[in-house]
C-alpha positions, 0 to 999 in steps of 0.5 A: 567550306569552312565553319564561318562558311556554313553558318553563313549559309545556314543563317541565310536559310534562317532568314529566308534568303536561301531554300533548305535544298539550295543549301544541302547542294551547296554543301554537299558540293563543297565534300569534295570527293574521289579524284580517281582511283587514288586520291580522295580529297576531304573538303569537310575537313574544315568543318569538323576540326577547323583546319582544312585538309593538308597535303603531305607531299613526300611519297606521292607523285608531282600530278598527285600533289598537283590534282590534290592542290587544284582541287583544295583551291577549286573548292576555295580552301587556303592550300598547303603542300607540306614536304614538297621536293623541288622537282615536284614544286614546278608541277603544284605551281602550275595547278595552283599559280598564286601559290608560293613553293618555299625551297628551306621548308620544303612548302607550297602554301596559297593563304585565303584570308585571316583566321575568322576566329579571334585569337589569343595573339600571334604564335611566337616561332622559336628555333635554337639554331639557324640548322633548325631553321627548316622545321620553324620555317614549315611551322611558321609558314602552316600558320600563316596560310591558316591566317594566324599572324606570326613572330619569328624569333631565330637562333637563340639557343641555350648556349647563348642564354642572352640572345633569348633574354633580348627577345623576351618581349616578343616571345611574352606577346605571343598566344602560343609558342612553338620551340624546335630544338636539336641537340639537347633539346633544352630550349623549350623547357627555357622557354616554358619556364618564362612564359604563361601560355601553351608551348608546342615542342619539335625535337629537330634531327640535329645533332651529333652521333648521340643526338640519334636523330632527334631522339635525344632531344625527342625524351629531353622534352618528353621530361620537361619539367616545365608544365606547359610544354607538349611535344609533338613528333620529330621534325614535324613543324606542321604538326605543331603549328596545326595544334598551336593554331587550335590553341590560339583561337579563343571563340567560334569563328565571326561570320565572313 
């Protein structure tokens, strides 16, 4: 259950339609619950922050994936796998059959509908390099499977300024950008100074031996002297798209 959910519900007890008991069942239903001894799935997530529980794939077992995303879509909630090796995907594909396993971003995604919340545009998903690619691609694909629209603009580094420029009137549409960058990290601050909404940075683990993993593009965006861009940690596309997709609504849910 998701807020546009609950406040169907909760309006159908307003007008009579629905007991307050029939409603506290329905929700406590949708809390979903231990599934043994080691998972225990959050189904009020939704609820409390907008966005449903997601799961994180890496250190967990192929079945742990695979209960915890039948369970996600038992309970009627858009599922997403993040960092899903491929040997694991065969499993989570079979729980959850009208998924998608995406091998570049390492995602399982089943998308359940469009983002009830009206929103500020779609995200712009900008990447300096095509070795970025994968941290765009896990951003860009959390976004569509909470049911924001997205536009990808791939490739357009700084050390090419003018391929940037001739994207400029998409970038310019968008609600939120999201900009993953290695090396020096300079993109996002190129970005940001062209732009009049929120940017969400990802320092990517691209680079040379000095690049130290990221982190070289991790502090170049930490000291951004664009005001509008925050930076989230390396390599985590779905953390940024989590908070772009936040900062893109502009009201409360519409009823379904």
């Amino acid at each position: 259950m998701d807020r546009a959910g609950l406040m169907t519900l909760l309006n159908r007890v307003k007008a009579g339609e629905l007991a307050p008991s029939e409603a506290a069942g329905a929700i406590a239903a949708s809390a979903g619950g231990p599934l043994g001894s080691d998972l225990n799935v959050d189904g009020h997530r939704a609820i409390r922050v907008g966005i449903p529980e997601v799961v994180f794939g890496e250190g967990k077992t192929a079945g742990q994936c695979a209960r915890m995303a039948a369970e996600l879509d038992r309970l009627g909630h858009s599922v997403l796998v993040t960092r899903l090796s491929a040997d694991k995907a065969d499993a989570v594909s079979a729980a959850v059959p009208a998924g998608r396993y995406d091998a570049t971003s390492r995602t399982f995604a089943r998308r359940r509908g469009d983002d009830p919340h009206p929103l500020r545009g779609p995200v712009a998903v900008i990447c300096a390099g095509t070795s970025d690619v994968p941290v765009a691609e896990e951003a860009a694909i959390t976004l569509e499977t909470i049911g924001q629209p997205v536009e990808r603009v791939y490739d357009v580094g700084v050390a090419g300024l003018h391929r940037l420029l001739s994207r400029l009137d998409v970038i310019r549409r968008a609600g939120v950008c999201i900009v993953a960058a290695g090396m020096e990290g300079a993109l996002p601050s190129v970005v940001g100074g062209l732009v009049d909404v929120p940017v969400v940075a990802v320092p990517t683990p691209v680079g040379y031996g000095t690049g130290a993993g990221g982190y070289a593009a991790l502090l170049a965006m930490l000291n951004s002297c664009s005001p509008n861009v925050s930076v989230v940690n390396i390599g985590n596309g779905f953390g940024a798209a989590f908070v772009a997709a936040l900062a893109n609504r502009v009201g409360p849910p519409r009823a379904p």
